[in-house]
N, C-alpha and C positions, 0 to 999 in steps of 0.2 A: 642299671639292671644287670643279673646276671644270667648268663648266658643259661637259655632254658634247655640244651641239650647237657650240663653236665649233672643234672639232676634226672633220677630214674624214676618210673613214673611210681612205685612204692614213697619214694621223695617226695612228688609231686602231691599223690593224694592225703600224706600225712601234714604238708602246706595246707592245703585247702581247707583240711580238717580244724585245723588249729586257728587260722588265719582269723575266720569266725568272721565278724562284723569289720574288719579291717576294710579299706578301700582304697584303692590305688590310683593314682590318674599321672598320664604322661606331661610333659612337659613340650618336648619334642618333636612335633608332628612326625618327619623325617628319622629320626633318631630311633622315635615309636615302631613303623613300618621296618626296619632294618632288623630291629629286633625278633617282631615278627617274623621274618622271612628266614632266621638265623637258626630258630630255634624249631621252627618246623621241620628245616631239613635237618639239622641236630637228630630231632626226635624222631627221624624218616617217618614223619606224619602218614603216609601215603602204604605204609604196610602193616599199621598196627589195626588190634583189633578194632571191635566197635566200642571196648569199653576202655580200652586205651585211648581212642579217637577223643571223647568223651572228657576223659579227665585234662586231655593239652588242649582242648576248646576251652573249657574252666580254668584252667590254669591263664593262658593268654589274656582271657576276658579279666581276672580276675588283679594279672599286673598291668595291664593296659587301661581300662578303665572303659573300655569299650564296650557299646553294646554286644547285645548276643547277633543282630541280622548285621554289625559293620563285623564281628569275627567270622561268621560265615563268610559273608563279600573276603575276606583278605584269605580263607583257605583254600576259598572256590578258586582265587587268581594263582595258589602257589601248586592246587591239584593238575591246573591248566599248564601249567611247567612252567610259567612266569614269573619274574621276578617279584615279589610284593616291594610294592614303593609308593608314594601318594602318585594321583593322576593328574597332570597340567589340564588346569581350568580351562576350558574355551567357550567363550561366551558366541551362545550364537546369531549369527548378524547376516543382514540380509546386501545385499550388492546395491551401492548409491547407484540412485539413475540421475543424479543431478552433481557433480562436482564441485570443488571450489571454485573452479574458472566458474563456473555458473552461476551460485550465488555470488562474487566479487560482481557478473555481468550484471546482476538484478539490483545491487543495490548502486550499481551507476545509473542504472534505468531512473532508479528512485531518486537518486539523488538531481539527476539533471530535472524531473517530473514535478520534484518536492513532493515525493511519495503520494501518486494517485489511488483510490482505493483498488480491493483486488479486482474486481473484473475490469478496470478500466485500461491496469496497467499488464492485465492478460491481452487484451486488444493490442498494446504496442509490444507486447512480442509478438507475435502473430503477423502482427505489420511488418515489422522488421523482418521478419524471415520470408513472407509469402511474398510480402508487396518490393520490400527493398535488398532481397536477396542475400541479409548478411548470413553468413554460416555460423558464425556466433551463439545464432540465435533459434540454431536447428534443436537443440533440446527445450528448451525454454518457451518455444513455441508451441508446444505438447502440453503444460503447467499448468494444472487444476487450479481456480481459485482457492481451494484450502489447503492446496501444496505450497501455496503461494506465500502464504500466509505463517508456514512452519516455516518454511523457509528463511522469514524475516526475522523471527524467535532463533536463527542457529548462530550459533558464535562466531561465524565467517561472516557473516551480513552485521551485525554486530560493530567488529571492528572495523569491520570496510565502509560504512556507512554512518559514522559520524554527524552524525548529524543532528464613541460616536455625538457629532452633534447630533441634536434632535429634528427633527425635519417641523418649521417654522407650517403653521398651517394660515390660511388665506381665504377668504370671502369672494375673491375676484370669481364673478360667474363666467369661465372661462372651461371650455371642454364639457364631456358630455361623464355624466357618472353612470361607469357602465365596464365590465368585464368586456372585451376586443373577443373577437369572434372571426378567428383567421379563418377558418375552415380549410385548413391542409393548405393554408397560400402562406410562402414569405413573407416577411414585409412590413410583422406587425409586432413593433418593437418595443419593449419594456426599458424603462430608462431610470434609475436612480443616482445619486450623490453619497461619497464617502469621502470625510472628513478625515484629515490624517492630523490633527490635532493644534492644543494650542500652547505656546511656550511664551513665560514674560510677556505675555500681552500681544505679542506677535501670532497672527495669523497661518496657520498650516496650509498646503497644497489640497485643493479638491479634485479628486478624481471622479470623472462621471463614467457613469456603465450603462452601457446599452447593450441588448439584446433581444434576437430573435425568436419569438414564444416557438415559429417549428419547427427551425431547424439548427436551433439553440447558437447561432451564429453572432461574438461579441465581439464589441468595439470598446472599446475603454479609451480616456482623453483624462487631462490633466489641464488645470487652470487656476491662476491663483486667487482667485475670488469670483464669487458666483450672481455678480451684479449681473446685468444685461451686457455692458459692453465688453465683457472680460470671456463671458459664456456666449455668445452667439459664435464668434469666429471657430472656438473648440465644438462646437453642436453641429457648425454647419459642416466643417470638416470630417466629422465622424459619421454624419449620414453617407459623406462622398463615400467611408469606405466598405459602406456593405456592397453586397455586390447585386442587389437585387433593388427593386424598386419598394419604396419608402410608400405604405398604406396607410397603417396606423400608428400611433406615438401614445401610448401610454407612460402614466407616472404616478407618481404620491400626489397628496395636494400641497408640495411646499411651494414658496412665490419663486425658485427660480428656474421651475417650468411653467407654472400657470399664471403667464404674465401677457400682454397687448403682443409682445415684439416676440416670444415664440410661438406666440399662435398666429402672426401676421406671416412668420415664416414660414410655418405648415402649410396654411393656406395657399401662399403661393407653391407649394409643392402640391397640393391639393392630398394631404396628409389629414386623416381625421384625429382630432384630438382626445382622449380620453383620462380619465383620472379616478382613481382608486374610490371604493365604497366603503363608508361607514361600515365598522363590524364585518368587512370581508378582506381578514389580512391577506387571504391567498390572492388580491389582484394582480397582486405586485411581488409577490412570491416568488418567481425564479428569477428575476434581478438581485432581489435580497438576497437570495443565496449563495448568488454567484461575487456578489461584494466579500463575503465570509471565503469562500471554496478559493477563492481564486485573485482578489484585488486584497483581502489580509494575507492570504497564507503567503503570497510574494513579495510583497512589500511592507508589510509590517504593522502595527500600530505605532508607531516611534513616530514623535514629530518631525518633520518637514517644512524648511522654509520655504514660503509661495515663491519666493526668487529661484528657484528650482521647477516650476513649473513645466516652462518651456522644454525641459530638459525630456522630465517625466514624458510632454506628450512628444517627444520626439522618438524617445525611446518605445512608447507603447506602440506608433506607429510604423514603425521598420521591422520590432521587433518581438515584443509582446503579441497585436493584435495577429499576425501570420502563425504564430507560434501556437495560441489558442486553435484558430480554428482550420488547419490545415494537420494539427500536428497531436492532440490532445482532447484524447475521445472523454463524450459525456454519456450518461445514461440516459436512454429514452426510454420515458415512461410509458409502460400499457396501463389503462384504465380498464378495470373492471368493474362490476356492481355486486356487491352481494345481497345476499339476499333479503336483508336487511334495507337494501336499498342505500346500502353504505361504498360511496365508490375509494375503489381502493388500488395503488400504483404499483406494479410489478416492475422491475429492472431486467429485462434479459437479454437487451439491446445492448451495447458500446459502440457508438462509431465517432467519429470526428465529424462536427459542421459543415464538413466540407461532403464527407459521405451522405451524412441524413440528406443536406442539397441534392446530391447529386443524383439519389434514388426517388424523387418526386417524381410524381408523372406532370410530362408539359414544362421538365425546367427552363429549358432554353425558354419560354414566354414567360417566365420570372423576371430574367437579368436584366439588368442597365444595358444601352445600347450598345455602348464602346466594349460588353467585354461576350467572351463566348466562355464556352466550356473546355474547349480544349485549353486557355488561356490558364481558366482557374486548376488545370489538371495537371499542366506543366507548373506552375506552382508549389504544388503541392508534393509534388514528385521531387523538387529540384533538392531536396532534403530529406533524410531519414528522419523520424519523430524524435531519437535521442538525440541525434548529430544539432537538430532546428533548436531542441532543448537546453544542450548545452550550449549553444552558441550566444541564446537569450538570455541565461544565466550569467554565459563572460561577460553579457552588453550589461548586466542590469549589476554584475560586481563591479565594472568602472565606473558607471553611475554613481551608485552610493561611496564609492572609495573617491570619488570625484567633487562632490559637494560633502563630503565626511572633511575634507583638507579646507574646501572654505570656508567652513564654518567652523574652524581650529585655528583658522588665520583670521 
């Protein structure tokens, strides 16, 4: 371009005249602007008349390529006595209230957790900062479920966080057919089996699930076969470790709970027996979900040699079973009815087994003799929910890296 001050504006308007349908467009953002600014003061834009003003706005417009309101905008800045130049972009953005250290902290949460959904895994921050004092967890504790949520979407969480047989049915008229009816009492326990599969003809590891219809408290056991004399020692062990007294025992109708020898053991526990209804899959319903939620998402579908058994229930005992329910909140459903007469479950509870227990009216006439509450409270206490989490996670990678080598040998 040349320089617009060495043309007079006689110059200029006999340009414009002639120029006609020509059209001009800059190249150089920067280059453009400079020009601009060069030739305005050239022209001392700022004392010519109004008809002089006039023809160096046409003329600019006309080598620049610019609209008429962006040649205003760049007069208006040179009449203001500044320099005409472009303006640095700033985008504008709002002040994070959550940090990197924060989501790195969340998706450790998740990872030791095996990423609980959002309100559950709101509950253990909250824990963590009110109940077990980390300061870690002083923002984090404040964390909306749907902040929660974006949060797991952000590119810091991202990179930091890497991460059946069929039940046999039976004729044995044994148990009564009939949905259990705790009425707000412990005690009344849902029980299924999960198959962890079969390899070369070889038999996989059974793990049985038990649990509390109210105060969702799970026991989980491991056995390598689910005859009678393989299953009674794991059954009877796992009622020892509820902490409450044993009322009812529901299940499916497969034979290896609705047999002589575990209904002669209820009995002597004086335990009433029950078993799932025709057409009513929801009997048996939160055991089933809890095999899915909690006995797959941890251990896997991958086969397992029954020669591992021992191992599994040793590990779910020390380490597992504390871990669920001292450390690892569930949702407790509210029942409504609408109107329709359709009952329908709201989630706006999370606590741990251990809380839902503990907020019952009359617990202490729940428990087993031998234990109190203060027992179950130092317990509970004696670990942070991430700290008890990861600690179950290291036990349960030696496991598998542990029968992963025997079974390569």
């Amino acid at each position: 371009m040349e320089d617009g001050g060495r043309l007079s504006l006689e110059e200029i308007r006999a340009f414009l005249e002639k120029s006609g349908e020509v059209d001009f467009e800059a190249q150089e953002r920067e280059e453009l602007y400079a020009w601009v600014d060069r030739s305005l003061r050239q022209q001392d834009y700022g004392r010519l008349k109004r008809s002089g003003k006039g023809l160096v706005r046409r003329y600019v417009a006309k080598m620049t390529g610019l609209s008429r309101a962006q040649v205003t905008r760049l007069i208006q800045c040179y009449q203001r006595g500044e320099e005409v130049k472009p303006r640095v972009y700033r985008r504008q953005s709002f002040t994070s209230r959550y940090t990197g250290s924060d989501i790195e902290l969340l998706a450790e949460v998740d990872e030791a957790h095996e990423t609980l959904s959002g309100p559950a895994t709101r509950k253990i921050l909250e824990r963590e900062w009110h109940e077990f004092h980390d300061v870690r967890y002083e923002r984090l504790a404040r964390l909306s479920v749907a902040q929660l949520y974006r949060l797991r979407k952000s590119r810091t969480y991202r990179v930091r966080h890497i991460v059946y047989q069929p039940t046999r049915p039976t004729q044995v008229a044994i148990g009564e057919r009939r949905k259990p009816d705790p009425q707000n009492r412990p005690g009344y326990v849902r029980v299924d089996t999960v198959h962890q599969g079969d390899r070369a003809g070889a038999k996989g590891i059974y793990h049985i699930n038990a649990v509390d219809e109210v105060t969702q408290w799970q026991v989980v056991g491991a056995t390598a076969q689910i005859s009678e004399a393989w299953l009674m020692p794991v059954l009877e062990g796992m009622l020892k470790q509820f902490p409450f007294q044993i009322r009812g025992f529901h299940s499916d109708n497969g034979s290896e709970f609705i047999n002589h020898t575990v209904a002669k053991l209820l009995n002597k526990l004086l335990v009433e027996q029950t078993k799932s209804r025709p057409r009513h899959s929801n009997d048996n319903g939160l055991v089933e979900t809890k095999n899915g939620w909690v006995i797959r998402k941890h251990i896997g579908y991958g086969h397992i040699a029954s020669q591992h058994a021992e191992a599994f229930d040793q590990f779910y005992r020390e380490q597992f079973n504390p871990y669920l329910n001292f450390h690892r909140p569930c949702g407790v459903p509210e029942v409504t009815v609408t109107a329709k007469g359709k009952q329908k479950r709201v989630y706006r509870w999370y606590a741990t087994p251990w809380e839902i227990l503990r907020q019952l009216p009359g617990v202490a006439g729940f428990l087993r003799a031998d234990l109190t509450i203060d027992q179950l409270a130092a317990s509970a206490r004696a670990q942070s929910d991430t700290a008890a989490a990861a600690a179950m996670k290291e036990s349960k990678r030696k496991l598998f890296a542990n029968f992963g080598k025997k079974r390569s040998a």
